[in-house]
C-alpha positions in Angstrom: -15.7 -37.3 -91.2 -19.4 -38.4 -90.1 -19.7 -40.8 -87.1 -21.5 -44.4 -87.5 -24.4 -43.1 -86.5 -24.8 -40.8 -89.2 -23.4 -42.9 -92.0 -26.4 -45.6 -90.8 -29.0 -42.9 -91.1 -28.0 -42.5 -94.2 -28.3 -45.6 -95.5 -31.2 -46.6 -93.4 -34.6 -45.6 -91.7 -33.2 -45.8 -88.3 -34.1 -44.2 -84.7 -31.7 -43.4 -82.1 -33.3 -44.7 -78.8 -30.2 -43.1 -76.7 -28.3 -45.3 -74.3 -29.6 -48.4 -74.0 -30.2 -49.6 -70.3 -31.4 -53.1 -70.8 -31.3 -55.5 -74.2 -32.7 -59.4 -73.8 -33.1 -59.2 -70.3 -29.3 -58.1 -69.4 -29.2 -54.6 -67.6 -26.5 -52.4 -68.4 -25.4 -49.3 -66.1 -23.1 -46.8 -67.5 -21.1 -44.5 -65.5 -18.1 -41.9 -65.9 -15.9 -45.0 -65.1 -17.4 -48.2 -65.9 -19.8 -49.8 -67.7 -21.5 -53.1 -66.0 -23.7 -55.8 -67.5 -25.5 -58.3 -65.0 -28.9 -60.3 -65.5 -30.6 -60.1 -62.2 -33.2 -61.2 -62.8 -32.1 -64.6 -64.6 -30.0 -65.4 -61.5 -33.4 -65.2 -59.3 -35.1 -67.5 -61.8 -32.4 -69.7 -61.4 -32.1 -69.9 -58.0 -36.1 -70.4 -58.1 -36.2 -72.9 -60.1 -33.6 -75.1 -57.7 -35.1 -73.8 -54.7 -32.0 -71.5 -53.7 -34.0 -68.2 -53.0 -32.9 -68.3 -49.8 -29.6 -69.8 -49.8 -26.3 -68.3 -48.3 -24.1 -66.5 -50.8 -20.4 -67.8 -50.8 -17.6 -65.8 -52.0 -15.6 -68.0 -54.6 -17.8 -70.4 -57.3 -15.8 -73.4 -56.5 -14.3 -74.5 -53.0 -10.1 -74.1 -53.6 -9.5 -76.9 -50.9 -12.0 -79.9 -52.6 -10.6 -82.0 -55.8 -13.6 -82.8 -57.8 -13.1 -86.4 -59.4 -15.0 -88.3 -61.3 -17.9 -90.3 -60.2 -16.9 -94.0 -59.4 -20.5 -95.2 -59.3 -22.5 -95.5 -62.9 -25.7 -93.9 -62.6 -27.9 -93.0 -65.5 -27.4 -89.0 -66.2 -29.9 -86.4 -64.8 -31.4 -85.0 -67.6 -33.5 -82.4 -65.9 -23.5 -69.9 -65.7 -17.0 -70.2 -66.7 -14.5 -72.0 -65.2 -16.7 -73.4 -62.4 -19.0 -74.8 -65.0 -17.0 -75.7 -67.0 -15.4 -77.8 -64.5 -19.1 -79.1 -63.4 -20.3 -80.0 -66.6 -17.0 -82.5 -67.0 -19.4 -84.5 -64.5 -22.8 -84.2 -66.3 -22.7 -87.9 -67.8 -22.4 -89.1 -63.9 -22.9 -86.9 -61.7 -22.1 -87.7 -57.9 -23.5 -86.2 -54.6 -20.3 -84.5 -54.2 -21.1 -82.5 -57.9 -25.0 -82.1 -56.9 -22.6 -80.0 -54.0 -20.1 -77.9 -55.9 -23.1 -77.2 -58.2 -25.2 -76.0 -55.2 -22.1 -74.2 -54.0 -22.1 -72.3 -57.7 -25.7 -70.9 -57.3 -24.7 -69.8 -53.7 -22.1 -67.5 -55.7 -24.2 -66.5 -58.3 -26.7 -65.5 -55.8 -23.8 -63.6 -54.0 -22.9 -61.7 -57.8 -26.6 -60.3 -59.1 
């Protein structure tokens, strides 16, 4: 029985490149036991573009012991990476200083994860 990559060079004009290592900017590193994906790179642009280069990492995304609750002050929305942000962008519409933090927090763990 012929693997994939036969039956596709069979059907098309195709090149095998080998493993890939990177695809749209996300890195990929195989070994005998894993196989990891991260996007370096993004996370430094990110962490540029909100001045956080040199921030602190922080070991969890969200801080376990702070309830974030909706913001009781209307303010018109600032229109300027999981659970976390998921949690975060609840708050988009009106966002308070206390979600400008948790957000901060986030890129502190990101920064912590490239």
């Amino acid at each position: 029985m012929a693997n994939l990559k036969d039956s596709l060079k069979e059907t098309f004009d195709i090149t095998d490149l080998g493993i890939p290592t990177r695809i749209v900017g996300i890195e990929i590193t195989k070994t005998a036991d894993s196989l990891t994906i991260s996007q370096p790179l993004y996370i430094e642009s990110i962490l540029w573009k909100h001045k956080m280069e040199d921030a602190n990492p922080v070991s969890t995304p969200l801080d376990p012991n702070h309830k974030l609750v909706p913001n009781s002050e209307q303010q018109e929305p600032n229109r300027s990476n999981a659970y976390a942000v998921n949690r975060l962008a609840a708050y988009t519409a009106n966002p308070s200083l206390e979600h400008y933090g948790a957000a901060k927090r986030l890129l502190r763990y990101i920064k912590g994860t490239k």
